[in-house]
Backbone of each chain as ProteinMPNN parsed JSONL, in Angstrom:
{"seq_chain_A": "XXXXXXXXXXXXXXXXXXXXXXXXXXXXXXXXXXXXXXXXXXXXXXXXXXXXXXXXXXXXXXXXXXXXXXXXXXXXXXXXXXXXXXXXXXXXXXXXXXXXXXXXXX", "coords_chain_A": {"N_chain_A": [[-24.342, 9.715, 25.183], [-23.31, 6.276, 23.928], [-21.821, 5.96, 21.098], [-23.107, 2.975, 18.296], [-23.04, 0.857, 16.684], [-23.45, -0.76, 13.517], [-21.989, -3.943, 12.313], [-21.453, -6.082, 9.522], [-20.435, -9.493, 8.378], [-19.504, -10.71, 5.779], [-19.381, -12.735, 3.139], [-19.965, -12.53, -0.383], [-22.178, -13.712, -3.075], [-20.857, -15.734, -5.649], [-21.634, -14.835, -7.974], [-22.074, -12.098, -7.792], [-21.252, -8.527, -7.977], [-19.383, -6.808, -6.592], [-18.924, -4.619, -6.362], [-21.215, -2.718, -7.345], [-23.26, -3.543, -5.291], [-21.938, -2.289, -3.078], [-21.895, 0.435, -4.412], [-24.989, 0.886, -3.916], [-25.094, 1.122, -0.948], [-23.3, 3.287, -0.655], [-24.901, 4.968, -1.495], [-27.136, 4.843, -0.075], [-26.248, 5.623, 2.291], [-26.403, 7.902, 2.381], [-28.356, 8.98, 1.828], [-29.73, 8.101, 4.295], [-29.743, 10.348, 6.849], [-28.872, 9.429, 9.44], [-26.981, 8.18, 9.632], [-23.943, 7.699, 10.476], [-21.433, 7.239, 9.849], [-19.647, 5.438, 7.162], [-17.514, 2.82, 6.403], [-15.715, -0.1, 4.988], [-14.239, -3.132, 3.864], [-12.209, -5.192, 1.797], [-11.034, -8.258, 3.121], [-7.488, -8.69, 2.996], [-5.185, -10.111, 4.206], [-5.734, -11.599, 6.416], [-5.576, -15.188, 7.689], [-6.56, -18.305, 5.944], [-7.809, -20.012, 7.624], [-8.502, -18.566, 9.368], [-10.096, -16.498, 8.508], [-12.543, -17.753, 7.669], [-13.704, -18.315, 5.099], [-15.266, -16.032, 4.766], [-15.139, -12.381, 3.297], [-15.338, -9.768, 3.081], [-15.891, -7.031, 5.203], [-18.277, -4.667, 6.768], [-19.101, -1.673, 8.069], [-21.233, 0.459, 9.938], [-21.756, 3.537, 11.731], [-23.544, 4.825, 14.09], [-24.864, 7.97, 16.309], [-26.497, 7.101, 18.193], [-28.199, 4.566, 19.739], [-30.941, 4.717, 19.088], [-30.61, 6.376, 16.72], [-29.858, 4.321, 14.976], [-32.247, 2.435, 14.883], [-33.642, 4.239, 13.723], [-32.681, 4.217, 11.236], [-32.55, 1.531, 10.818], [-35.129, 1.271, 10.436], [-35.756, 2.575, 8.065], [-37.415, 3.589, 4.699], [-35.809, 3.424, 2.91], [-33.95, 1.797, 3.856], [-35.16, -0.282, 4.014], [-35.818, -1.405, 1.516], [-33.408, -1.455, 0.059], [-32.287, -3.509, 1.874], [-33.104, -6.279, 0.973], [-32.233, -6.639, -1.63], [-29.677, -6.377, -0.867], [-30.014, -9.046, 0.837], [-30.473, -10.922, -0.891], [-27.915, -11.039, -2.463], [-25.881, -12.362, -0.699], [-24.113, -15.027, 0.406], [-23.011, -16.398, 2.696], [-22.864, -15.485, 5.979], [-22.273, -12.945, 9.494], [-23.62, -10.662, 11.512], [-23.327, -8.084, 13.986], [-24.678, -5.697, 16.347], [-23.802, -3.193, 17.936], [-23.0, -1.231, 21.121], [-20.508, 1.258, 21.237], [-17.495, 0.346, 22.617], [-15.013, 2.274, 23.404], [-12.259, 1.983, 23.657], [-9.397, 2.726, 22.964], [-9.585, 5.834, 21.537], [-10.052, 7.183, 18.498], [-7.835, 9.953, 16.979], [-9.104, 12.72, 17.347]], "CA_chain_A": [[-24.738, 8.344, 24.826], [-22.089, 5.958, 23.126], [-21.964, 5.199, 19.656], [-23.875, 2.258, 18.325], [-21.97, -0.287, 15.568], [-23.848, -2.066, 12.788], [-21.306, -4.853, 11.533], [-21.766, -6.632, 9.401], [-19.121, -9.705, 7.775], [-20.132, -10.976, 4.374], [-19.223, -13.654, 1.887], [-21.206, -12.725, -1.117], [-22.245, -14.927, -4.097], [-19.807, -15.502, -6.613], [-21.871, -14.505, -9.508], [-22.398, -10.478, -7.314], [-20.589, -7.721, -8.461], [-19.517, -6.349, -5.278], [-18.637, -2.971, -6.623], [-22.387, -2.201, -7.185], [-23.269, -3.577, -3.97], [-21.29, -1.187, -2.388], [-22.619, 1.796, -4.826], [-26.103, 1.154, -3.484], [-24.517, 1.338, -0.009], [-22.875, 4.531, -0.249], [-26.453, 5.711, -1.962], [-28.278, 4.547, 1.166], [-25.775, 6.084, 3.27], [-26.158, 9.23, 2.18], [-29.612, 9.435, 2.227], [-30.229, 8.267, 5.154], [-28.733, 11.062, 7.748], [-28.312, 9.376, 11.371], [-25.716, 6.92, 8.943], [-22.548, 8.664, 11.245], [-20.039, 6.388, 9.158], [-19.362, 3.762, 6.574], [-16.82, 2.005, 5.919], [-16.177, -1.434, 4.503], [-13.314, -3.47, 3.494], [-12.251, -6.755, 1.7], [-9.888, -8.724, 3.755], [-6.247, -9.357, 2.18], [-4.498, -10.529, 5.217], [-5.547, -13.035, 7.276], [-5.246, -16.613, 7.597], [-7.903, -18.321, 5.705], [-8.456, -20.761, 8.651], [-9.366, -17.749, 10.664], [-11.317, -16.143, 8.163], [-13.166, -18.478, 7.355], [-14.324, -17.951, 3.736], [-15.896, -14.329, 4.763], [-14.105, -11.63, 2.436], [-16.237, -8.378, 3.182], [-16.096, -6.067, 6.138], [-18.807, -3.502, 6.558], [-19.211, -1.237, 9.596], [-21.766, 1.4, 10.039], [-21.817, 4.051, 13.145], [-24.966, 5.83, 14.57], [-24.774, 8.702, 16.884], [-26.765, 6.475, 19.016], [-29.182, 3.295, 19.411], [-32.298, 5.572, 18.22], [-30.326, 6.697, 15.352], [-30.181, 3.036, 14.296], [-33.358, 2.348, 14.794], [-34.384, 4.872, 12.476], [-31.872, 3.488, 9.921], [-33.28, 0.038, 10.331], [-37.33, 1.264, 9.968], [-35.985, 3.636, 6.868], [-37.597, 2.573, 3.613], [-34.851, 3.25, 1.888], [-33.259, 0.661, 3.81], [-35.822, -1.406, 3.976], [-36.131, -1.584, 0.233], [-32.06, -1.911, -0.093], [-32.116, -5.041, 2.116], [-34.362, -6.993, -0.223], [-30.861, -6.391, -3.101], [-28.026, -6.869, -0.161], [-29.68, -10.558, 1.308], [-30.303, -12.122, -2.545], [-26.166, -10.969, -3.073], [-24.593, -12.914, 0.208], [-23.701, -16.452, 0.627], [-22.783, -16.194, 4.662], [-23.132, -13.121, 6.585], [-21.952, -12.749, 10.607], [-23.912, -9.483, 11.585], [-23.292, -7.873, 15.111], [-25.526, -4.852, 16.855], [-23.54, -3.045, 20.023], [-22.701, 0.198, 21.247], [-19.361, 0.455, 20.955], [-16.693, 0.872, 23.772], [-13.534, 3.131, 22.686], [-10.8, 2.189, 24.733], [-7.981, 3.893, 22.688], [-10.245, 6.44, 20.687], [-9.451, 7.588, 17.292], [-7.557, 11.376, 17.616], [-9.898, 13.636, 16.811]], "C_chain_A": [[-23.693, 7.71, 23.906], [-23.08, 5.169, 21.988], [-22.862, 4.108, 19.545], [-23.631, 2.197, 16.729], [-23.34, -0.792, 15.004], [-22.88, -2.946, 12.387], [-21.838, -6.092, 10.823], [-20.67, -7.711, 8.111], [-19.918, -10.674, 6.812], [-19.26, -11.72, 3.949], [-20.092, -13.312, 1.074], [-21.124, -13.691, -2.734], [-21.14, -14.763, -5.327], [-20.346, -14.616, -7.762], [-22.151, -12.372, -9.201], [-21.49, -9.308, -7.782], [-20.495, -6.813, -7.416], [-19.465, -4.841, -5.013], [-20.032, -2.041, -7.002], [-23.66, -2.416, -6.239], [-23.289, -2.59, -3.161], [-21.508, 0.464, -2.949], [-24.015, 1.96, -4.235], [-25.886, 1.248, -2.217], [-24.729, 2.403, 0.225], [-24.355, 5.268, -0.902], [-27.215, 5.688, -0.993], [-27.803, 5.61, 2.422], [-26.151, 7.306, 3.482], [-27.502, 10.079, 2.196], [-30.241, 9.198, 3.447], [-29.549, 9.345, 6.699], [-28.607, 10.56, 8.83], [-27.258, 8.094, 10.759], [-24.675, 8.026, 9.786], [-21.576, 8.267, 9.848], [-20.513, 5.54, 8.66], [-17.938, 3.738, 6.442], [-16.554, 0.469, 5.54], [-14.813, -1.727, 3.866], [-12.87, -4.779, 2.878], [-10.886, -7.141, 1.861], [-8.612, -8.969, 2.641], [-5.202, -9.808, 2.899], [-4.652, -11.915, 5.448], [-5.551, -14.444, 6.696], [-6.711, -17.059, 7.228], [-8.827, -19.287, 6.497], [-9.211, -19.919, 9.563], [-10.167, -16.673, 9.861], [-12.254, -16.661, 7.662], [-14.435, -18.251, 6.189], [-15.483, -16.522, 4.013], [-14.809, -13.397, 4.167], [-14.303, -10.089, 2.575], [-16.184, -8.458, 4.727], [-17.071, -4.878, 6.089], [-19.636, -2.81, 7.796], [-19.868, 0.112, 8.913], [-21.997, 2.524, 11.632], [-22.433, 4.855, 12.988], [-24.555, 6.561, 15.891], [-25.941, 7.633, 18.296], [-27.58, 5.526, 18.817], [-30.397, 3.883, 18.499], [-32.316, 5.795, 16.975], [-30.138, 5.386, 14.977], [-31.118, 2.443, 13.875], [-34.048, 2.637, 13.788], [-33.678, 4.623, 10.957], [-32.866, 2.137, 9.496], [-34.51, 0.505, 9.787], [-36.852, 2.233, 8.98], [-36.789, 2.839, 5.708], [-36.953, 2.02, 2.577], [-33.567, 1.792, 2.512], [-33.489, -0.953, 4.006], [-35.781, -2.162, 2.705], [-34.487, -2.2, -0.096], [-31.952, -2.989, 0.158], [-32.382, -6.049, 1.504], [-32.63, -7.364, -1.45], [-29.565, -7.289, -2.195], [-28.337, -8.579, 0.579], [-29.855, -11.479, 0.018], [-28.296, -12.045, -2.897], [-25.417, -12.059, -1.839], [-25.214, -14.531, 0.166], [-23.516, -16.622, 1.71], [-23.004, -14.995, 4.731], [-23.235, -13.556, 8.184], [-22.453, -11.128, 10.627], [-24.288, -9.116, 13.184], [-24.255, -6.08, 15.344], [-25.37, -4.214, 18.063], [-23.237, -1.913, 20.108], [-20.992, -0.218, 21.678], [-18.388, 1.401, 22.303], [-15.623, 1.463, 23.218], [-13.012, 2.731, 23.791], [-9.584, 2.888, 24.61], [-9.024, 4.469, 21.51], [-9.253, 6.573, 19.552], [-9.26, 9.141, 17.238], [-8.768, 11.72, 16.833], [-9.574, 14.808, 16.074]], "O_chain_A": [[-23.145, 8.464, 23.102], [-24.084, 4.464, 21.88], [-23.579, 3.979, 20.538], [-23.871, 3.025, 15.85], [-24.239, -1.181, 15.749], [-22.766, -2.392, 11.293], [-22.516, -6.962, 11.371], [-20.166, -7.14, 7.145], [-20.898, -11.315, 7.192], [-18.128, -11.453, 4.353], [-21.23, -13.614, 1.431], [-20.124, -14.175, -3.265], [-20.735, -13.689, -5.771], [-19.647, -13.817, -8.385], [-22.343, -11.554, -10.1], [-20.49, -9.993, -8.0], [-21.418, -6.017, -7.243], [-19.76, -4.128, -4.055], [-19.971, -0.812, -6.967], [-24.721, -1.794, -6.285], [-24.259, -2.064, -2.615], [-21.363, 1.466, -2.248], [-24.348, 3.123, -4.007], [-26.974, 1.713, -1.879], [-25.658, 2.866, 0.887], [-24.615, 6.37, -0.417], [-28.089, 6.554, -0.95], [-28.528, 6.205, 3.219], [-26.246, 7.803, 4.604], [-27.716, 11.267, 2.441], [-31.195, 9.898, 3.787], [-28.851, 8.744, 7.516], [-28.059, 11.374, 9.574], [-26.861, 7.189, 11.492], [-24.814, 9.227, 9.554], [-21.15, 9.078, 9.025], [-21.436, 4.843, 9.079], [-17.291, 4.783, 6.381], [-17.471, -0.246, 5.942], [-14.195, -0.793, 3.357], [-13.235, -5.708, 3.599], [-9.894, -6.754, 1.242], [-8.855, -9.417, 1.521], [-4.157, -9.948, 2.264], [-4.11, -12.933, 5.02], [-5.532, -14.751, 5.504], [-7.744, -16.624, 7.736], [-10.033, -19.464, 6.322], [-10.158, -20.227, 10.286], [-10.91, -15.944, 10.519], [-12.997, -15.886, 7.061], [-15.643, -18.084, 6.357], [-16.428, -16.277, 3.262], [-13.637, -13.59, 4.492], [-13.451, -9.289, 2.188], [-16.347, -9.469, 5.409], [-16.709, -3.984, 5.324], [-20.609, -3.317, 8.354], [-19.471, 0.713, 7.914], [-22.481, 1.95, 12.607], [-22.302, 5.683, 12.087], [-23.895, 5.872, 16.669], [-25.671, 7.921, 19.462], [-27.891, 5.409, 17.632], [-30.672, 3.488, 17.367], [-33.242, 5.652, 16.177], [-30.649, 5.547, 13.869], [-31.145, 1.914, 12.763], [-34.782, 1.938, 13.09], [-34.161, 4.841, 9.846], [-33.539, 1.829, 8.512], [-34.889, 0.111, 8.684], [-37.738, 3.084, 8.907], [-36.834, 1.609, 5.733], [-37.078, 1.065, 1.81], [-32.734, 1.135, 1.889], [-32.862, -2.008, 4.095], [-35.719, -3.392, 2.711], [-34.383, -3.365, -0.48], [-31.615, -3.789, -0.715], [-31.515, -6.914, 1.626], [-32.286, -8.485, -1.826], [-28.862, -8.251, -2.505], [-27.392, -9.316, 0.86], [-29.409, -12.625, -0.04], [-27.635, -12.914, -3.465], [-24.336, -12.547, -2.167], [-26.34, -14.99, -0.031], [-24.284, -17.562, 1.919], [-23.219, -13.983, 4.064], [-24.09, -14.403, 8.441], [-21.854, -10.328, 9.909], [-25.275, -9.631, 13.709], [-24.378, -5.387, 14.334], [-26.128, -4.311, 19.028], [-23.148, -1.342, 19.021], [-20.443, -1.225, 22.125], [-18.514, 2.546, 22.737], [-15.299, 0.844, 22.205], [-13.362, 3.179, 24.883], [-8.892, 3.438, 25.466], [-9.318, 3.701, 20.594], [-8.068, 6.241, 19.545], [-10.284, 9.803, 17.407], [-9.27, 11.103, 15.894], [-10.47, 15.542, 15.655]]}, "seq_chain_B": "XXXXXXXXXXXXXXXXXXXXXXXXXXXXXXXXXXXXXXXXXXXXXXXXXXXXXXXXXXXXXXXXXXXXXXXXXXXXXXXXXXXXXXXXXXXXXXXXXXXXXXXXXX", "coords_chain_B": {"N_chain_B": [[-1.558, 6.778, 2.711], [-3.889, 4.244, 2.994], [-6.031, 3.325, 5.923], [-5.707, 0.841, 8.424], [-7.743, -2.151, 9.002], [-7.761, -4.506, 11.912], [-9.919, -6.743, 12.267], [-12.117, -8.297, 14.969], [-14.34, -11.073, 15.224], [-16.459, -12.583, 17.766], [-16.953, -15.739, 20.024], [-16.65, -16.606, 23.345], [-15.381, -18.857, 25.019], [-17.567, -20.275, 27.305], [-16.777, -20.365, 30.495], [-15.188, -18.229, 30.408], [-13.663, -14.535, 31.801], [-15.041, -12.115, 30.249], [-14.498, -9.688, 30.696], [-11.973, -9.15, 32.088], [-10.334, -10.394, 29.968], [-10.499, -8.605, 27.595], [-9.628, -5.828, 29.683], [-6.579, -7.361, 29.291], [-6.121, -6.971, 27.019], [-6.373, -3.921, 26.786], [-4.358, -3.495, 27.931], [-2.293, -3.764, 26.389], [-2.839, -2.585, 23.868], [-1.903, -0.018, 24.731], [0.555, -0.339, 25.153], [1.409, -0.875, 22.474], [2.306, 1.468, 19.852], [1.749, 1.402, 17.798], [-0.761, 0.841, 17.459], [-3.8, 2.156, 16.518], [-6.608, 2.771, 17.026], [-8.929, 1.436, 19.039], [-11.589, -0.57, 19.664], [-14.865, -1.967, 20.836], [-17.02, -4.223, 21.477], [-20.414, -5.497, 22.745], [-22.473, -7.693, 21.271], [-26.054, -6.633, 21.723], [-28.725, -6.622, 20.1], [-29.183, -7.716, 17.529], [-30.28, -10.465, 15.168], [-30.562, -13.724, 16.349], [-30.267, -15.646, 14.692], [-29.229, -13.909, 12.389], [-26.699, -13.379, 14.084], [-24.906, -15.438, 14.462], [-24.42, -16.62, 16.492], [-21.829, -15.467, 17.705], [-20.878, -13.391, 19.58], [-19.148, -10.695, 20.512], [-17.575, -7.894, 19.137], [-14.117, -6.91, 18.469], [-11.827, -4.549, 17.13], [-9.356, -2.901, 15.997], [-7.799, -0.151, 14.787], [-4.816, 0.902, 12.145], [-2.237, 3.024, 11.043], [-1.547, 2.431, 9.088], [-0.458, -0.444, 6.883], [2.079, -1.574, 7.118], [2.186, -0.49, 9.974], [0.329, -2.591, 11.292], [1.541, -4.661, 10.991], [3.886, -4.513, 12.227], [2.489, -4.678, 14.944], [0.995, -6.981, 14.72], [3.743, -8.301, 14.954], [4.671, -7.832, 17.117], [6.405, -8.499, 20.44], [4.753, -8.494, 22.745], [2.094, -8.492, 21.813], [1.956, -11.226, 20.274], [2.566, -12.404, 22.619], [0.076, -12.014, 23.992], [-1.655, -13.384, 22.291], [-1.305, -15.91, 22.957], [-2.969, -16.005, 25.318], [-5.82, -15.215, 24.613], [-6.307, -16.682, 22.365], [-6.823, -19.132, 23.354], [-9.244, -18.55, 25.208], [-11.434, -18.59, 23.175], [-14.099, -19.586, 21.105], [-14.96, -20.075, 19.144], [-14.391, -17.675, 16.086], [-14.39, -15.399, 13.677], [-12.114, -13.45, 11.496], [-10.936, -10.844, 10.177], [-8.099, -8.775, 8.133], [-7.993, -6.144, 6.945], [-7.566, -3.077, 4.233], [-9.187, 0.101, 4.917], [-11.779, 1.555, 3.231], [-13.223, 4.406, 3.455], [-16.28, 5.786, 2.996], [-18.758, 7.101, 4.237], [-16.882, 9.098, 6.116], [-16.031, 9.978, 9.194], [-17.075, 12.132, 11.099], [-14.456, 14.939, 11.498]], "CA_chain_B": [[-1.908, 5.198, 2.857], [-5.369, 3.715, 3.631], [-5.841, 3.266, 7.309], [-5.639, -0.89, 8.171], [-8.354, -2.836, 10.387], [-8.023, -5.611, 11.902], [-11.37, -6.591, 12.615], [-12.265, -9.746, 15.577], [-15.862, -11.311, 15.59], [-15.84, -13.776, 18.503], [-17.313, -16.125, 20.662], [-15.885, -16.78, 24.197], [-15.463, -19.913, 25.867], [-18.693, -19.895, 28.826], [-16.15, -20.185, 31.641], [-13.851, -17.265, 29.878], [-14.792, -13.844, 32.074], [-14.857, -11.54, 29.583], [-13.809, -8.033, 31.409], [-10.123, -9.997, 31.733], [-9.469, -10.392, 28.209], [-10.509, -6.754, 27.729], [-8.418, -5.669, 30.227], [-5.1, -7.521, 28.227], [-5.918, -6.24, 25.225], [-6.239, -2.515, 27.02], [-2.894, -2.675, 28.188], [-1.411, -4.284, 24.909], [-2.689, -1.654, 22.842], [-1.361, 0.912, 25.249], [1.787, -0.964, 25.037], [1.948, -1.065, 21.641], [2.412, 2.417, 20.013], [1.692, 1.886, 16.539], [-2.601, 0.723, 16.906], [-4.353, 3.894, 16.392], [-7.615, 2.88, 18.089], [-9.569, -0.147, 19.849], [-13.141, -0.413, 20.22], [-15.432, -3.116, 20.627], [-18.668, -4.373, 21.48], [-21.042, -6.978, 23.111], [-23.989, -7.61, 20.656], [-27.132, -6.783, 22.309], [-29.609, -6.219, 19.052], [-29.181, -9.181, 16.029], [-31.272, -11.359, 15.488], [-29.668, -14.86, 16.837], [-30.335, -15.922, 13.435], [-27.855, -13.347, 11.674], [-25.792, -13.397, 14.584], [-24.757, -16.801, 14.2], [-23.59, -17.27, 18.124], [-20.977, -14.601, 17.933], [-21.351, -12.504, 20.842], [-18.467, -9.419, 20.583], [-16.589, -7.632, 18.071], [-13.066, -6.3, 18.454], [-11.457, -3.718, 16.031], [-8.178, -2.161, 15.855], [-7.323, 0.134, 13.405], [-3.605, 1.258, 12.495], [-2.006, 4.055, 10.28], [-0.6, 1.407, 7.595], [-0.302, -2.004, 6.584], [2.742, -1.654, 8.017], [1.965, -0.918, 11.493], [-0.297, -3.519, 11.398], [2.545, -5.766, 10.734], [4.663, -4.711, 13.28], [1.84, -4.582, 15.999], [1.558, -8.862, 14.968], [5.282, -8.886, 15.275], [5.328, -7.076, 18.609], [6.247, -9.663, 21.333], [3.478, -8.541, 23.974], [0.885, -9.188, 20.584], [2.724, -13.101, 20.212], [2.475, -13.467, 24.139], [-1.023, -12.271, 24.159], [-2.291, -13.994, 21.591], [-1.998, -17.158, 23.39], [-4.282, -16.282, 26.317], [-6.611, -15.053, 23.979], [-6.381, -18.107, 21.93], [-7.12, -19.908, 24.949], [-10.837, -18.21, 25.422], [-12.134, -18.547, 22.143], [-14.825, -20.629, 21.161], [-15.241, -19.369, 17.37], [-14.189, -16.526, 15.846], [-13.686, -15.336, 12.237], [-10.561, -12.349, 11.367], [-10.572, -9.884, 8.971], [-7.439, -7.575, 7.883], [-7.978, -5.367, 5.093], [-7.532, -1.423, 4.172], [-10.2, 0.73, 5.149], [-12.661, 2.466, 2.013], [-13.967, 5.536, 4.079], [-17.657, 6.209, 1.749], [-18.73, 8.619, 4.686], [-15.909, 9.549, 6.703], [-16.347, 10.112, 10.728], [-16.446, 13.551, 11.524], [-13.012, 15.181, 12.663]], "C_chain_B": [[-3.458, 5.193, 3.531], [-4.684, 3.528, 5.187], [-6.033, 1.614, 7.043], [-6.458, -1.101, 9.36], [-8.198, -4.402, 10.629], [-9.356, -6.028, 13.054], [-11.788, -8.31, 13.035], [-13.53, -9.91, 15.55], [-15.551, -12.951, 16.419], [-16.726, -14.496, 19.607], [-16.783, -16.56, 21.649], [-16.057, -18.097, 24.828], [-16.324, -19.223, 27.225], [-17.895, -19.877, 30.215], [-15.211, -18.848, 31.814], [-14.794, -15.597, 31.401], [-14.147, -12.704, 31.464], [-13.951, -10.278, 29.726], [-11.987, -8.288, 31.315], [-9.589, -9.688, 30.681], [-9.813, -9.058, 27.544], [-9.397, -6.113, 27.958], [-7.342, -5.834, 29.78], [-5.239, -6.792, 27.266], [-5.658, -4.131, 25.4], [-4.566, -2.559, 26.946], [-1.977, -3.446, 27.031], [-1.699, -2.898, 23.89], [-2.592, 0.265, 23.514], [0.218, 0.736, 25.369], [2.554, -0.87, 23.47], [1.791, 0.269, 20.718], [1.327, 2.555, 18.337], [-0.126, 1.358, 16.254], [-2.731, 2.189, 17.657], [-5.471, 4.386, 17.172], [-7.946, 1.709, 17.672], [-10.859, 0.117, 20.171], [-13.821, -1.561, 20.095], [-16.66, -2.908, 21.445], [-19.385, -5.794, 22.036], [-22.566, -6.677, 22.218], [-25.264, -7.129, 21.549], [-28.319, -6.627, 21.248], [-29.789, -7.155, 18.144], [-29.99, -9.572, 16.591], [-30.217, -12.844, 16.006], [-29.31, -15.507, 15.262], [-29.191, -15.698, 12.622], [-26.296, -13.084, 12.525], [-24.713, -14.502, 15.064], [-23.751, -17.326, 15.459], [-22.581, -16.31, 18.412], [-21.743, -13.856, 19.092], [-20.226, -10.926, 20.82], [-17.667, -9.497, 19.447], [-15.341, -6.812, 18.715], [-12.747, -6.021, 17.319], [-10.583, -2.681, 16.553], [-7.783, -1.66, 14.063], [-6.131, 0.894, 13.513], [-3.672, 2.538, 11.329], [-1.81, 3.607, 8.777], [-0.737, 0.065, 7.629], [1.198, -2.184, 7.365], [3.012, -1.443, 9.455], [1.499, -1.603, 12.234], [0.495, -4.534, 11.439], [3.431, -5.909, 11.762], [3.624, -4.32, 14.675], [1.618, -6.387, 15.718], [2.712, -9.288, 15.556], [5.706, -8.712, 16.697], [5.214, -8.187, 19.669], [5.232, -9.541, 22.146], [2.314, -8.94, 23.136], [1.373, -10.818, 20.621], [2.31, -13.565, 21.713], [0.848, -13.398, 24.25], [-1.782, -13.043, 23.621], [-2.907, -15.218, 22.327], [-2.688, -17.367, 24.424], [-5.195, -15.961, 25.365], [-7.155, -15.963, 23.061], [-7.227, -19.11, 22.831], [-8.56, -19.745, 24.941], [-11.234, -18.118, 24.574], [-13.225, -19.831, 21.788], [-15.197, -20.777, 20.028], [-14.966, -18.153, 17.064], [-13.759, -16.584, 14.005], [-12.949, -13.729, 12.676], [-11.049, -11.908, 10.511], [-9.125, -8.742, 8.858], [-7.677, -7.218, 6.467], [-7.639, -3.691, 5.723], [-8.699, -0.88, 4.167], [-10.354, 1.884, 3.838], [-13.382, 3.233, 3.514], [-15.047, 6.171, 3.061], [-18.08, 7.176, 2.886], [-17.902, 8.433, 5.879], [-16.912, 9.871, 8.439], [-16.054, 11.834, 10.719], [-15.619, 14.013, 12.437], [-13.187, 16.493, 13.115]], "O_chain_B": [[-3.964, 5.967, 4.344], [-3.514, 3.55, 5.569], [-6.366, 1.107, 5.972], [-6.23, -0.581, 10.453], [-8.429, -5.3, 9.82], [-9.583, -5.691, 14.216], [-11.847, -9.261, 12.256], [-14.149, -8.892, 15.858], [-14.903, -13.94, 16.075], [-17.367, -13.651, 20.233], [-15.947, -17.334, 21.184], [-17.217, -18.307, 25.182], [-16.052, -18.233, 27.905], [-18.489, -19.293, 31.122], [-14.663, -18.453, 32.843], [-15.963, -15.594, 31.787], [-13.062, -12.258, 31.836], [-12.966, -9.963, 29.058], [-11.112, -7.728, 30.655], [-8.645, -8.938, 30.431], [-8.912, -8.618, 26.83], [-8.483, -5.81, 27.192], [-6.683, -4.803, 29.645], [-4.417, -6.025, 26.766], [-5.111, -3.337, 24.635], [-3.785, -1.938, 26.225], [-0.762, -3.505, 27.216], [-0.799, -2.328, 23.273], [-3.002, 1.314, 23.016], [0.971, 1.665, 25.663], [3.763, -0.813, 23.248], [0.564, 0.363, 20.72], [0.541, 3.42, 17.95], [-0.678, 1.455, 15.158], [-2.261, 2.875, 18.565], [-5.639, 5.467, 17.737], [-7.654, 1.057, 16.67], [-11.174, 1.024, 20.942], [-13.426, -2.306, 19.197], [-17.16, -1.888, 21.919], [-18.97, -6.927, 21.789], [-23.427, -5.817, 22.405], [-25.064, -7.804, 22.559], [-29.283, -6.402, 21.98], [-30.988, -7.401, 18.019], [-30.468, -9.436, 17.717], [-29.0, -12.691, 15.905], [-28.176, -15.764, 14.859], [-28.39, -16.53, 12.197], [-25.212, -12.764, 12.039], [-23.851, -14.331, 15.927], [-22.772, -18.072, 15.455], [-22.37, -16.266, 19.624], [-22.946, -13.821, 19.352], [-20.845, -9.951, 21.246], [-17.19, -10.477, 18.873], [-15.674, -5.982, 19.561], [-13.063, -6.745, 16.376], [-10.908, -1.791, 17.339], [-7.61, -2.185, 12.963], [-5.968, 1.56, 14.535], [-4.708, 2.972, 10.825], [-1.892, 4.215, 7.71], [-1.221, -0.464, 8.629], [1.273, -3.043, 8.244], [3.875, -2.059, 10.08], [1.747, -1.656, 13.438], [0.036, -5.495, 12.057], [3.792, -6.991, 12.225], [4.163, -3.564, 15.483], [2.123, -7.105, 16.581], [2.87, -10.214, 16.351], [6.665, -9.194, 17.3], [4.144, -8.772, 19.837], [4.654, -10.606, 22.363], [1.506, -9.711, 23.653], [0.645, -11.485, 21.355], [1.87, -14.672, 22.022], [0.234, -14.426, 24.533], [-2.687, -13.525, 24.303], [-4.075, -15.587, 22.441], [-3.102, -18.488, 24.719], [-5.638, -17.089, 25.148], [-8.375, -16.062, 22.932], [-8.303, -19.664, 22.604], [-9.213, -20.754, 24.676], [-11.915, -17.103, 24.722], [-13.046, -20.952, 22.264], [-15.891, -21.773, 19.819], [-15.354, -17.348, 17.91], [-13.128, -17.409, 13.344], [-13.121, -13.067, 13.699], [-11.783, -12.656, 9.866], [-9.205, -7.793, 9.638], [-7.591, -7.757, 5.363], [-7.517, -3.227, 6.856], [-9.461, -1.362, 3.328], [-9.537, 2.737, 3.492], [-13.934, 2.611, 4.422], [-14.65, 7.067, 2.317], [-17.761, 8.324, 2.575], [-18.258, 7.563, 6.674], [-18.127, 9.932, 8.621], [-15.059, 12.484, 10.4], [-15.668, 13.828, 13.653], [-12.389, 16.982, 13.915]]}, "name": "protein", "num_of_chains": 2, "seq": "XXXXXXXXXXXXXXXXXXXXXXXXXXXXXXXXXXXXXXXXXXXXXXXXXXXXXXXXXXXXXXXXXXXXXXXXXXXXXXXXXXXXXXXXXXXXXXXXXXXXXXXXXXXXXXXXXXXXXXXXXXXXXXXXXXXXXXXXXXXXXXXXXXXXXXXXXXXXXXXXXXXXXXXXXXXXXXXXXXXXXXXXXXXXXXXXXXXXXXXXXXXXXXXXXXXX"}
């Protein structure tokens, strides 16, 4: 069964402290086990016409749709969400199984 | 060095047919030596709400900030761009360095 992406691209409020954001994150992550992967990143590249005031990257990967599922209905991430939608200002958030075309070596 | 993503969230022009612009991008980043891996995605899960019309994500990730640099610079990246340009209908960019909080298992 292929993978299965949370993304999700963030602007968050000026007044947020993004670095404890991202500690309750990696706290969620870790408790919840069908989390495959985090990672998360804040852009320093692009053009700001094409990023269009979003600054946060944050990608999660589940061993499959099910294992998402059970991410989403956790309580622990039920309860988290409640903290991470009072912190953002925009937010672009995608939900797909993900195609590898040039995998990552193993 | 951190690993580098550059990370597409995108909406396609309704006449665009998607599999196509796939397709280029396969053989660009088989062309081009220095992206590490390509994966992407057609939403099927968001709510419409948080998914704010976007429909697929693309994500390339390299070894460096500098391979990232010279995979922009690479002429088949410059020529593609502008079909890809072409079928867009919205899209926001992200490049940044990848924070690995739980790592992918190797």
């Amino acid at each position: 069964m292929a993978e299965f992406t949370h993304l999700v691209v963030v602007k968050f409020k000026e007044e947020v402290v993004v670095e404890d954001i991202i500690k309750g994150l990696e706290k969620l992550v870790f408790e919840v086990d069908t989390v495959k992967s985090f990672v998360w990143g804040n852009d320093i590249e692009s053009m700001e016409m094409l990023r269009q005031g979003f600054t946060h990257a944050l990608m999660m990967t589940f061993g499959s749709k099910d294992d998402f599922n059970a991410f989403q209905a956790h309580p622990n991430h039920v309860e988290y969400s409640a903290t991470f939608s009072a912190a953002i200002e925009k937010i672009v958030l995608l939900d797909f199984p993900v195609v590898a075309i040039k995998p990552m070596p193993t």
